[in-house]
Biopython code that builds the backbone (N, CA, C, O; Angstrom):
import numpy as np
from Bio.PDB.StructureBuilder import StructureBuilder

atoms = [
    (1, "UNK", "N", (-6.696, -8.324, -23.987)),
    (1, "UNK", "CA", (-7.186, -7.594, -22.840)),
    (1, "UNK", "C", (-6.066, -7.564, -21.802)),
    (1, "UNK", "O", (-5.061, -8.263, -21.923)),
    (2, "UNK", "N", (-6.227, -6.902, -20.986)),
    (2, "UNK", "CA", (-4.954, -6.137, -19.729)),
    (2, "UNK", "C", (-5.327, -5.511, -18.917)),
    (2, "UNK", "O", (-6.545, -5.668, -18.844)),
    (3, "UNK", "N", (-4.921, -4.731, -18.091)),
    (3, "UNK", "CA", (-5.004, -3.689, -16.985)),
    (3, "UNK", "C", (-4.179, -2.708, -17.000)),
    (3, "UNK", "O", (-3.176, -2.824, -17.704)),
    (4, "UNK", "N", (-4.336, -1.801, -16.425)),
    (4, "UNK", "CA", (-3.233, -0.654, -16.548)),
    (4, "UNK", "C", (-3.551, -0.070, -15.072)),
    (4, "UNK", "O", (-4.452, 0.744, -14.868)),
    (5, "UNK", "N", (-2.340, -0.807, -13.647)),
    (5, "UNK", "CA", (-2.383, -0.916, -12.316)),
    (5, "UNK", "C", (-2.790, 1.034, -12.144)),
    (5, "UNK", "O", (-3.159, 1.477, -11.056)),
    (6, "UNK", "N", (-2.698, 1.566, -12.866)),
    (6, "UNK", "CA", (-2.437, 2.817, -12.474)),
    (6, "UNK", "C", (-3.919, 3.772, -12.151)),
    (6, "UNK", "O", (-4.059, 4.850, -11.574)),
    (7, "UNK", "N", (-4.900, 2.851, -12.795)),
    (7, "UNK", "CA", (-6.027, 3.041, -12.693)),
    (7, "UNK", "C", (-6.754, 3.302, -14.013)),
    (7, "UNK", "O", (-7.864, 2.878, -14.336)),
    (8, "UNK", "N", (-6.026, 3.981, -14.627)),
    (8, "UNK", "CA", (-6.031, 5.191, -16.284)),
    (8, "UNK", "C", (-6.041, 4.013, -17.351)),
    (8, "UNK", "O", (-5.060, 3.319, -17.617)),
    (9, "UNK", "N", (-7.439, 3.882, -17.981)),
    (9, "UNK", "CA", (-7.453, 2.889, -19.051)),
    (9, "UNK", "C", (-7.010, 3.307, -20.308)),
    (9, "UNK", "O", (-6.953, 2.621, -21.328)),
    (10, "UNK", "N", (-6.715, 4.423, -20.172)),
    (10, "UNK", "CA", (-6.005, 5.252, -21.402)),
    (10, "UNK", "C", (-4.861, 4.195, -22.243)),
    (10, "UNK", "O", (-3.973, 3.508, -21.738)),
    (11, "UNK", "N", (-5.185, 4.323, -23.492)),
    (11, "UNK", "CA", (-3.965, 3.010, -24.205)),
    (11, "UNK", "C", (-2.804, 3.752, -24.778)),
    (11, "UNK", "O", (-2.907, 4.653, -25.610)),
    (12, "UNK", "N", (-1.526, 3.233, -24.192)),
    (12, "UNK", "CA", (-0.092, 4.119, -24.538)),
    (12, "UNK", "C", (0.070, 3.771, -25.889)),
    (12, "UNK", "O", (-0.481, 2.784, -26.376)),
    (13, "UNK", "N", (0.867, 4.605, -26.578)),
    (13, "UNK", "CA", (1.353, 4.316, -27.862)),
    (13, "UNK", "C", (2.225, 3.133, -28.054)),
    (13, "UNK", "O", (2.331, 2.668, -29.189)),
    (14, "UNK", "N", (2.846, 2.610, -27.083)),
    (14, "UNK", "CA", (3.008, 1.313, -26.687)),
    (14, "UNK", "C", (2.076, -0.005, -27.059)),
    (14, "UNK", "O", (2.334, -1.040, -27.672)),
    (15, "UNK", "N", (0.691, 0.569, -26.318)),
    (15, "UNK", "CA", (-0.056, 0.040, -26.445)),
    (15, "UNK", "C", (-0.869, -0.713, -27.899)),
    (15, "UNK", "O", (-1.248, -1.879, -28.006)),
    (16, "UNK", "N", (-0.955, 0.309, -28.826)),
    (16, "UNK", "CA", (-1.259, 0.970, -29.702)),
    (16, "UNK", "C", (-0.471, -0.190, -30.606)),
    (16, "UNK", "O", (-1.046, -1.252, -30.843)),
    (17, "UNK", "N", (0.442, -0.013, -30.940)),
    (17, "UNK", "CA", (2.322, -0.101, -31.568)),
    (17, "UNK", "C", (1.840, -2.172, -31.337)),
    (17, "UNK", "O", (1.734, -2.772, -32.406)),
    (18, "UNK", "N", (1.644, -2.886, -30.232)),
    (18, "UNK", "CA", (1.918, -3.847, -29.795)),
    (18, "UNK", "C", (0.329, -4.787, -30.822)),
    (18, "UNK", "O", (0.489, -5.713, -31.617)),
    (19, "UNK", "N", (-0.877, -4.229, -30.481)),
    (19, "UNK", "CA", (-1.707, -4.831, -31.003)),
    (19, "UNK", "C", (-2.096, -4.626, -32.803)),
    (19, "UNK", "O", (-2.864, -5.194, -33.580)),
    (20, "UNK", "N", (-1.279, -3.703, -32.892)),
    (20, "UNK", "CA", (-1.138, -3.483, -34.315)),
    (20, "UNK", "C", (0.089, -4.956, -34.958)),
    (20, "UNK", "O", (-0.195, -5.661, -35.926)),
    (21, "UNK", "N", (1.005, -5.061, -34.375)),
    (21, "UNK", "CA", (1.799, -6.037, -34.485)),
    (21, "UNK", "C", (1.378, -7.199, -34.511)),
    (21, "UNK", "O", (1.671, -8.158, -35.224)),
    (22, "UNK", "N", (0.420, -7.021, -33.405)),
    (22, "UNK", "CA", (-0.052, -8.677, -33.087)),
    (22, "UNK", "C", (-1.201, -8.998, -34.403)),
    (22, "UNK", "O", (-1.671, -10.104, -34.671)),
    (23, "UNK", "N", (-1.405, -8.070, -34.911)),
    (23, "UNK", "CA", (-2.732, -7.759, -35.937)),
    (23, "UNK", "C", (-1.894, -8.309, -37.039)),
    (23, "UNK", "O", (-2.508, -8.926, -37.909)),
    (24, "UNK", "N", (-0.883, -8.222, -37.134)),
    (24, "UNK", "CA", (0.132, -7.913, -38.564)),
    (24, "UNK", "C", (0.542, -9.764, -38.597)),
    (24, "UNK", "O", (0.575, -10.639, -39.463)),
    (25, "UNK", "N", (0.760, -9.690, -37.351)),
    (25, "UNK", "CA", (1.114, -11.051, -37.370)),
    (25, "UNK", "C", (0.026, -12.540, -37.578)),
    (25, "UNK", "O", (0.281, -13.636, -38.077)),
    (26, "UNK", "N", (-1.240, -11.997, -36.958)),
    (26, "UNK", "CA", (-1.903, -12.952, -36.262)),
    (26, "UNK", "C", (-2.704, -13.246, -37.882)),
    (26, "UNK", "O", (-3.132, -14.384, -38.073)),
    (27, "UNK", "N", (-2.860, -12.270, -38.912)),
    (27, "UNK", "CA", (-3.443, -12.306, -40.226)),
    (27, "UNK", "C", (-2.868, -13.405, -40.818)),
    (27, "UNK", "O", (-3.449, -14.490, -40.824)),
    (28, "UNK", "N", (-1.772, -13.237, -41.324)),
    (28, "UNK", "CA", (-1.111, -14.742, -42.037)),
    (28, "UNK", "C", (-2.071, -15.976, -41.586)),
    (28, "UNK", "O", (-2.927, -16.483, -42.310)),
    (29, "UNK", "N", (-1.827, -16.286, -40.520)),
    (29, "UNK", "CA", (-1.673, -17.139, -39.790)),
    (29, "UNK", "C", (-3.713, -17.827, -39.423)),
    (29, "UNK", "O", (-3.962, -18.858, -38.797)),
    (30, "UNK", "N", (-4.487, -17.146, -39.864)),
    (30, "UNK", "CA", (-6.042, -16.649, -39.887)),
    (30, "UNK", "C", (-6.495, -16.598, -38.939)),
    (30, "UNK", "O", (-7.532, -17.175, -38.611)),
    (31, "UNK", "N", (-5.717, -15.782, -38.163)),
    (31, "UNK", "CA", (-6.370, -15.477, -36.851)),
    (31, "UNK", "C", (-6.563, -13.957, -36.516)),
    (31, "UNK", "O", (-5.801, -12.999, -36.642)),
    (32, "UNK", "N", (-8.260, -14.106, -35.894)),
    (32, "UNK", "CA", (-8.499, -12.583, -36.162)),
    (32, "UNK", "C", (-8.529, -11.705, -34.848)),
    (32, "UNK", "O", (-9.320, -11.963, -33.941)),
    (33, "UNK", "N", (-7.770, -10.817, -34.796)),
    (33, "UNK", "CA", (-7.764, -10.059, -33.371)),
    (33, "UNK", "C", (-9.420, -9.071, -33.895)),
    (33, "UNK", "O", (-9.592, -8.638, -35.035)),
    (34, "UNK", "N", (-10.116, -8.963, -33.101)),
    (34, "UNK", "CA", (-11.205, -8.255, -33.211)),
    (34, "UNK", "C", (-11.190, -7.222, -32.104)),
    (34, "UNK", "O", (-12.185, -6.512, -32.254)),
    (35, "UNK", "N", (-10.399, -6.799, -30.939)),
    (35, "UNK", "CA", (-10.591, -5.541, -30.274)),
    (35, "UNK", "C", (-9.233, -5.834, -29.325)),
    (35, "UNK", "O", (-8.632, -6.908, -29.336)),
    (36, "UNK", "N", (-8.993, -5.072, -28.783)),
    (36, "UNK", "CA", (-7.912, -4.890, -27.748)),
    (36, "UNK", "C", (-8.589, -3.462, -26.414)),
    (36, "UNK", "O", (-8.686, -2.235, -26.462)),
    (37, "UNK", "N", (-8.949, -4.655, -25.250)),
    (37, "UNK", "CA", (-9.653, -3.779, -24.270)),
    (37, "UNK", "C", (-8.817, -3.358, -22.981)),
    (37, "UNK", "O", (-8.583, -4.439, -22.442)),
    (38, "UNK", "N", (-8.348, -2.536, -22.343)),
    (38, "UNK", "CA", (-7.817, -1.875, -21.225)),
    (38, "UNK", "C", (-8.381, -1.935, -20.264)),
    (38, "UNK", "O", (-9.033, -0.894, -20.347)),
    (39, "UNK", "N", (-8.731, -2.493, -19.107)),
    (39, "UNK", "CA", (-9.483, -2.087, -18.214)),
    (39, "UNK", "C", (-8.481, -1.231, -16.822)),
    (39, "UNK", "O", (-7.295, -1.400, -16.535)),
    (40, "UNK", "N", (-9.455, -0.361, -16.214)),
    (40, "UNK", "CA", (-8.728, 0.550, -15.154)),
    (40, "UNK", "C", (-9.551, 0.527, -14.506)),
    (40, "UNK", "O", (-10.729, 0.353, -14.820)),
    (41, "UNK", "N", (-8.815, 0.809, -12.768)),
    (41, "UNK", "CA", (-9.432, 1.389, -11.689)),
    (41, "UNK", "C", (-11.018, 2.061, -12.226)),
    (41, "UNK", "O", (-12.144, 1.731, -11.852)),
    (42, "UNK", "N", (-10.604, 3.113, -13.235)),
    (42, "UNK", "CA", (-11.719, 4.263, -13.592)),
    (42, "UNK", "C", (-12.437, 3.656, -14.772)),
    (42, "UNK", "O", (-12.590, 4.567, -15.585)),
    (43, "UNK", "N", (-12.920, 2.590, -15.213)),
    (43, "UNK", "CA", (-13.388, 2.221, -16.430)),
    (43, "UNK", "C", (-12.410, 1.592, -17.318)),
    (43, "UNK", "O", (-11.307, 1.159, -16.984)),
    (44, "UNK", "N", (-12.995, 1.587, -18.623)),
    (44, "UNK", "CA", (-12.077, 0.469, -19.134)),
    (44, "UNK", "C", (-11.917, 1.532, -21.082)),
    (44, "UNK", "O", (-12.617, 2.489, -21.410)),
    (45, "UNK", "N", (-11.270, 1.153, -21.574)),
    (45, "UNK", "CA", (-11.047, 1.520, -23.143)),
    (45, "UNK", "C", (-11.159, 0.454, -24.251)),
    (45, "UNK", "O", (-10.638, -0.648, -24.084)),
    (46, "UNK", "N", (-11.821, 0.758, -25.367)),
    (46, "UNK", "CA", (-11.234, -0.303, -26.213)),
    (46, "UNK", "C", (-10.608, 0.287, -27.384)),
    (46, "UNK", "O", (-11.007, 1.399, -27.729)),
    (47, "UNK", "N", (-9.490, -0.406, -28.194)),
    (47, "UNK", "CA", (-8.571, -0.052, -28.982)),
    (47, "UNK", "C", (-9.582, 0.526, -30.321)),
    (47, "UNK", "O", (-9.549, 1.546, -31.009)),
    (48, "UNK", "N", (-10.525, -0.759, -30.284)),
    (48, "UNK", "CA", (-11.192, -0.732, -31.372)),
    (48, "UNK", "C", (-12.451, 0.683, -31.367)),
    (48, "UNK", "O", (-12.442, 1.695, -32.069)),
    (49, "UNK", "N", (-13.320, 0.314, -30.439)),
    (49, "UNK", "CA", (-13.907, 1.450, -30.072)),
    (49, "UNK", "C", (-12.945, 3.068, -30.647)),
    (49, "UNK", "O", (-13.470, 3.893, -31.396)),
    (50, "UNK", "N", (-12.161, 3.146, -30.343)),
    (50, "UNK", "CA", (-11.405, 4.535, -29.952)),
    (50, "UNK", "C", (-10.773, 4.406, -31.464)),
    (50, "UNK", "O", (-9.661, 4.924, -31.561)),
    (51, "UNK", "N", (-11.301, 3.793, -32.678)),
    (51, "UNK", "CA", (-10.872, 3.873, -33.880)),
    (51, "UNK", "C", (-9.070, 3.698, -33.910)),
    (51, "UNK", "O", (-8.577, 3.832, -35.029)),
    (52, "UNK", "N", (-8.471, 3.521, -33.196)),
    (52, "UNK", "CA", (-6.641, 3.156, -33.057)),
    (52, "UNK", "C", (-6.252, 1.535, -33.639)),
    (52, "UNK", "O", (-5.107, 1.085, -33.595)),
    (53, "UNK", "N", (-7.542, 0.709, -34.231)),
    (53, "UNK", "CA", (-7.184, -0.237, -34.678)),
    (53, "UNK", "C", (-8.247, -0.753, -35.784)),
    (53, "UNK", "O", (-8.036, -1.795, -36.403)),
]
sb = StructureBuilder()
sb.init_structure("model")
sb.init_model(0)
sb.init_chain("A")
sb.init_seg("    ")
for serial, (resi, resn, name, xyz) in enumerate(atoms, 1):
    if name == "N":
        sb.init_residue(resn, " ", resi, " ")
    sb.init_atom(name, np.array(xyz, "f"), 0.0, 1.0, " ", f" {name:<3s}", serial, name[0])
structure = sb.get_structure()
C-alpha cells in the first residue's frame, strides 16, 4: 500500500512493473503478496481489483 501525493490513485506502469517484481520475488521465499492498494486525495485503486496483478 502507498499514496500517490498528487491526489490520482491511478497505478503507473511503474507501479505495475514494481509489485509484479515484488510478486516474483516474494514467491520463492512463501510469501504471498495478495493486492497492492493506491490510495489518493480522490479515492483509492487496487492493483488486484483492476486485474494488473
Amino acid at each position: 500500500m502507498h499514496n500517490h501525493p498528487s491526489g490520482d490513485p491511478t497505478p503507473s506502469q511503474a507501479d505495475v512493473q514494481m509489485t509484479k517484481a515484488i510478486i516474483d520475488i516474494a514467491g520463492p521465499l512463501g510469501i504471498s503478496v495478495h493486492d497492492h492498494i493506491i490510495v489518493g486525495k480522490n479515492g483509492h485503486a487496487s492493483l488486484k481489483g483492476m486485474r494488473l496483478i
